[in-house]
N, C-alpha and C positions, 0 to 999 in steps of 0.2 A: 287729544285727551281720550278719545275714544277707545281708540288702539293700545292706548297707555291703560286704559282699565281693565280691555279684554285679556291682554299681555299677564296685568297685576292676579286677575282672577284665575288664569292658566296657572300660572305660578303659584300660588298658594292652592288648587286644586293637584297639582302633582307633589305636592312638597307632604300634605296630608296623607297621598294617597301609597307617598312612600313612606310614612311613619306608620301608616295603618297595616304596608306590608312587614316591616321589621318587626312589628308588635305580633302580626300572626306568625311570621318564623320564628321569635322567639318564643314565643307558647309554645311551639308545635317541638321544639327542638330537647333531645335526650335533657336529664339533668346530669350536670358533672359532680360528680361524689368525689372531690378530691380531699388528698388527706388535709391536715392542719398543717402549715409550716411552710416554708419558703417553696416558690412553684417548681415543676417538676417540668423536664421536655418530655414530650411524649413518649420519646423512644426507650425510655427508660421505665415506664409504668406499665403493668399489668393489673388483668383484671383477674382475681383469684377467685376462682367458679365458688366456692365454699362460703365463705365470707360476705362476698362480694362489694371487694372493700378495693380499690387501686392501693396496688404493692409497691414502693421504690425497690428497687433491686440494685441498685448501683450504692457502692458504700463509700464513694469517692465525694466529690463536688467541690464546693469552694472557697468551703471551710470556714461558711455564716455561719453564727450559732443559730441553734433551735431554741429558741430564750421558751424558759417556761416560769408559768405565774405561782406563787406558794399562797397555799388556799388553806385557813384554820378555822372550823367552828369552834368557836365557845358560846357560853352563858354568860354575866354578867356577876356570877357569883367571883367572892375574892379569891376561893380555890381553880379556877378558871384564871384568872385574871394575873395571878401571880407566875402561873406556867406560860401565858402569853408574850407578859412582857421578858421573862427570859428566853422564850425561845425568838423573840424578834432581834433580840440583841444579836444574837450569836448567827441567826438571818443576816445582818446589816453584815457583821464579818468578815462570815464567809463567800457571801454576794463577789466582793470585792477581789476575791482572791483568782489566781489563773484556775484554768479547766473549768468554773464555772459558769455552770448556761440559767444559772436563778436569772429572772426577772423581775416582776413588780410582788407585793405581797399585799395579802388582805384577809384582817381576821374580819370571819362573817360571823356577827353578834347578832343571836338569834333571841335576843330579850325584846325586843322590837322600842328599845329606846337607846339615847345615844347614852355613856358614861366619863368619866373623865378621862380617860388616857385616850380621847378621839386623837387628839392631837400630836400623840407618841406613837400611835399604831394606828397606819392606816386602816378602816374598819367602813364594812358594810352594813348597816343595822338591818336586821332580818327581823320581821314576824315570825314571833312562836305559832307553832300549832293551836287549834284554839282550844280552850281549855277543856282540860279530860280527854282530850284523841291522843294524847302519848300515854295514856293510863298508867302512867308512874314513870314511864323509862322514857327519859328527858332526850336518850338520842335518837329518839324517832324527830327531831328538831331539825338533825342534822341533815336530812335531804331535803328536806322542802324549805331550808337553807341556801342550801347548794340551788335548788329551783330558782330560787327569786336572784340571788345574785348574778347565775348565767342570764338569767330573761333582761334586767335590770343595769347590768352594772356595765361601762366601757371596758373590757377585757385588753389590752393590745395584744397578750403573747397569745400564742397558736397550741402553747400546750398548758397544760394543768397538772401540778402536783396538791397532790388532796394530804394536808398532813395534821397532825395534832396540839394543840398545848403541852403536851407532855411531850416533847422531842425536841433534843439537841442536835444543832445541824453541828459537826466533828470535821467534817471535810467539805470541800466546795461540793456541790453536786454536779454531774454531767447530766444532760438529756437522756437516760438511761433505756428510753421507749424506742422502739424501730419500726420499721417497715409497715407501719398501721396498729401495730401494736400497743398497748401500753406494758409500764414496767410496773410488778407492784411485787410488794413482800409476800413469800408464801407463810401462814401459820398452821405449825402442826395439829392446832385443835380445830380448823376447819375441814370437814372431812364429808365431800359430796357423793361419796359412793355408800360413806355408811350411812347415811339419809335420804337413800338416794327415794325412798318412798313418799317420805315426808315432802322431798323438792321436785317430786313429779304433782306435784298439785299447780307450782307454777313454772317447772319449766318441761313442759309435756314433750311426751317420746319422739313426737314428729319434728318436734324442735334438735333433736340430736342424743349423741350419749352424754350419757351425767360427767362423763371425764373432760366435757366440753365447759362443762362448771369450775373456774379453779380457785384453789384452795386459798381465797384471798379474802381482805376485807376491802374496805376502801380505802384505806390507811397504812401507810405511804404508796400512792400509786401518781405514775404518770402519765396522763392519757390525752389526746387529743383533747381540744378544746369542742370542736363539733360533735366530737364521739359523746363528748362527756355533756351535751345539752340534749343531746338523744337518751341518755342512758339515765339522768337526773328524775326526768318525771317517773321512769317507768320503777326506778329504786325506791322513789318514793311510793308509789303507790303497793308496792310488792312488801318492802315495809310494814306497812298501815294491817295490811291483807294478813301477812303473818302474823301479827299482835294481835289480831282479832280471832285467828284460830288457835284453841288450846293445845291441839296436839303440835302447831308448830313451835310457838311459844315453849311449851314445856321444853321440848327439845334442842331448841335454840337457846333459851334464857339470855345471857346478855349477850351475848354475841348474833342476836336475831341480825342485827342492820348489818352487822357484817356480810351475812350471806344473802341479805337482801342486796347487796351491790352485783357479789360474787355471781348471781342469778341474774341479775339487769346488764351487765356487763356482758353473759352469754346470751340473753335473748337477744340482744344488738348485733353480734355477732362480734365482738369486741376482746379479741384472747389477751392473754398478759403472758409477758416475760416473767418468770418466776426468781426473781434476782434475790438471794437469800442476802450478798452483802449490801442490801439496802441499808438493812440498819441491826444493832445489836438491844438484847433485854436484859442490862444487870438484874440479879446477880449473877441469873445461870452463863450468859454470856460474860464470859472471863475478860477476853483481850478488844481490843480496841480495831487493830489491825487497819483494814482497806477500808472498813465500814462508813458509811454517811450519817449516820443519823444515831442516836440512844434515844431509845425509850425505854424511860423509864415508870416504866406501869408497875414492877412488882416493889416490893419492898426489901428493904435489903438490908439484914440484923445482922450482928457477929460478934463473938466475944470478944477480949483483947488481947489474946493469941491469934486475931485474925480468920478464926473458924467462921462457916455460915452458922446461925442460928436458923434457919428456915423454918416458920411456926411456932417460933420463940423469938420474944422480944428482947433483941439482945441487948449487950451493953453499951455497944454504937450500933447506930442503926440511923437509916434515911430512908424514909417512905411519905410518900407526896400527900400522904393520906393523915399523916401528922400535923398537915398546913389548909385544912379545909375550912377553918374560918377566919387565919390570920398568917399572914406572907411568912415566911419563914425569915429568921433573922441573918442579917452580914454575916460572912466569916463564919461561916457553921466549922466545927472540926471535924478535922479530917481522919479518915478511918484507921485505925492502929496498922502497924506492920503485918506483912502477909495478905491483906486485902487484894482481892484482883487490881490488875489496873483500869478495867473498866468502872467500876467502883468507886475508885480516888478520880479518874478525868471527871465523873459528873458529879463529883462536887466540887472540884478544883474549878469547874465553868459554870455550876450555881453560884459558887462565889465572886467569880468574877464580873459573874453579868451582874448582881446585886450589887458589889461594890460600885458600879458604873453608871445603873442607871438612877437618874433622878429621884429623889424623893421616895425613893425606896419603903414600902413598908406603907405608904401613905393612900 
């Protein structure tokens, strides 16, 4: 027995002393910055001195999708709410269809209560800001949004597409993001050179040139799931920081959180693909074509000759802005001859997703 305890005590004195060593090699050992997404061999990754991000460079493999997650802030108002559930409809869809790498979806409701379509839209319920820190503009909600759902919620895909209530998925979408990169829409009216004053206050010289800024919002973009829990806090507090100063604000007005992305996205070191056919904006965007997504943010009048009314409420007309306190009705008509056909698709698939979903209107 003796021998049998000295033997037992050896034995769990070496078995400790080996977990005590694994425990100090791994502290002591690099961390790996690998991208999001299925693993890489080595011999295929670089490290890109600039970024310092691992590159794949190989455009082959084995032909796994890159599934990525569709990610929606709204509010809990009905004009939120009625662009939601159309646009999950036309999600379920296209999900389904080939060339598709969509994944799971979640609208993140940022009312910080649950409402009734939990059960029709998968949904994350987020805490509002607390009252008076959005001083009027409600999408300063939307990163610290995005905050608590990356910290909080089971993610499984490896990439994130950050998109809106107001958007129609039109085609399946691919993984659109590469090489560490993410994909996002360029807008003409972001513009970091001509600000570039105003956005050296948060993204300063030593950080790089303003063309390292790009011309995006956070909407539609696809990025890394890890990229994008790096990039969440800093948008939001970048965010907060430019509402609080007037001369950005001014200069920014609604489009501040945009370039609060656009800026958090460069401090990470985090570039984007500038994929213009992400998606198209009736009315000025005419044709349909290759595109993925409509959004439809402007409004869109026309006599019934089919002309634009641009600034005049014409005689048909569809603007999102008509349904802000109550769902727009089935079967809306459809726009006279001559209308783009961008025009006629979104309302031929408002209509459709309304005649399909449940309890419509309710």
């Amino acid at each position: 027995m003796g021998c049998g305890n000295v033997f037992f005590t050896l034995l769990i004195s070496f078995s400790v002393a080996l977990i005590t060593y694994n425990i100090i090699i791994s502290s002591n050992a690099p961390l790996k910055q690998e991208l999001p997404g299925p693993s890489r061999s080595s011999s295929s990754i670089i490290v890109d001195p600039i970024i310092k991000m691992p590159v794949d460079k190989s455009r082959g493999g084995s032909g796994s999708k890159r599934l990525f997650h569709t990610a929606v802030t709204a509010s809990d108002s009905v004009y939120n709410t009625w662009q939601c559930r159309v646009m999950y409809y036309w999600f379920k869809k296209m999900k389904e269809t080939p060339n598709s790498d969509m994944g799971g979806f979640t609208r993140i409701l940022h009312s910080g209560k649950a409402d009734k379509h939990m059960n029709e839209i998968p949904t994350f319920v987020a805490q509002p800001l607390p009252s008076g820190m959005d001083q009027g503009y409600i999408v300063l909600n939307r990163p610290w949004a995005f905050v608590q759902w990356l910290q909080q919620a089971d993610i499984k895909e490896d990439y994130i597409l950050m998109s809106e209530p107001d958007h129609i998925i039109v085609k399946p979408i691919p993984n659109l993001s590469r090489d560490g990169l993410g994909a996002a829409f360029p807008f003409f009216y972001i513009e970091p050179k001509k600000y570039e004053s105003v956005l050296r206050k948060y993204f300063p010289k030593e950080k790089g040139p303003i063309t390292d800024i790009d011309p995006i919002g956070n909407s539609p973009v696809i990025v890394g799931k890890e990229s994008l829990k790096k990039i969440a806090p800093t948008w939001m507090n970048v965010s907060l920081a430019m509402k609080k100063d007037p001369e950005t604000d001014k200069a920014f007005g609604w489009v501040l959180e945009m370039y609060a992305y656009a800026v958090s996205s460069a401090l990470h070191g985090v570039g984007n693909i500038l994929y213009k056919d992400f998606m198209i904006q009736p009315p000025w965007d005419t044709e349909v074509g290759k595109k993925f997504i409509i959004h439809y943010t402007y409004g869109c009048d026309y006599n019934m000759k089919g002309e634009l009314t641009y600034g005049k409420i014409g005689e048909w007309r569809f603007d999102k802005r008509s349904y802000d306190s109550v769902a727009p009705p089935r079967n809306l008509p459809l726009p006279p001859p001559g209308v783009p056909e961008s025009v006629v698709t979104l309302v031929k698939m408002v209509n459709e997703a309304t005649a399909n979903i449940p309890n419509w209107g309710s």
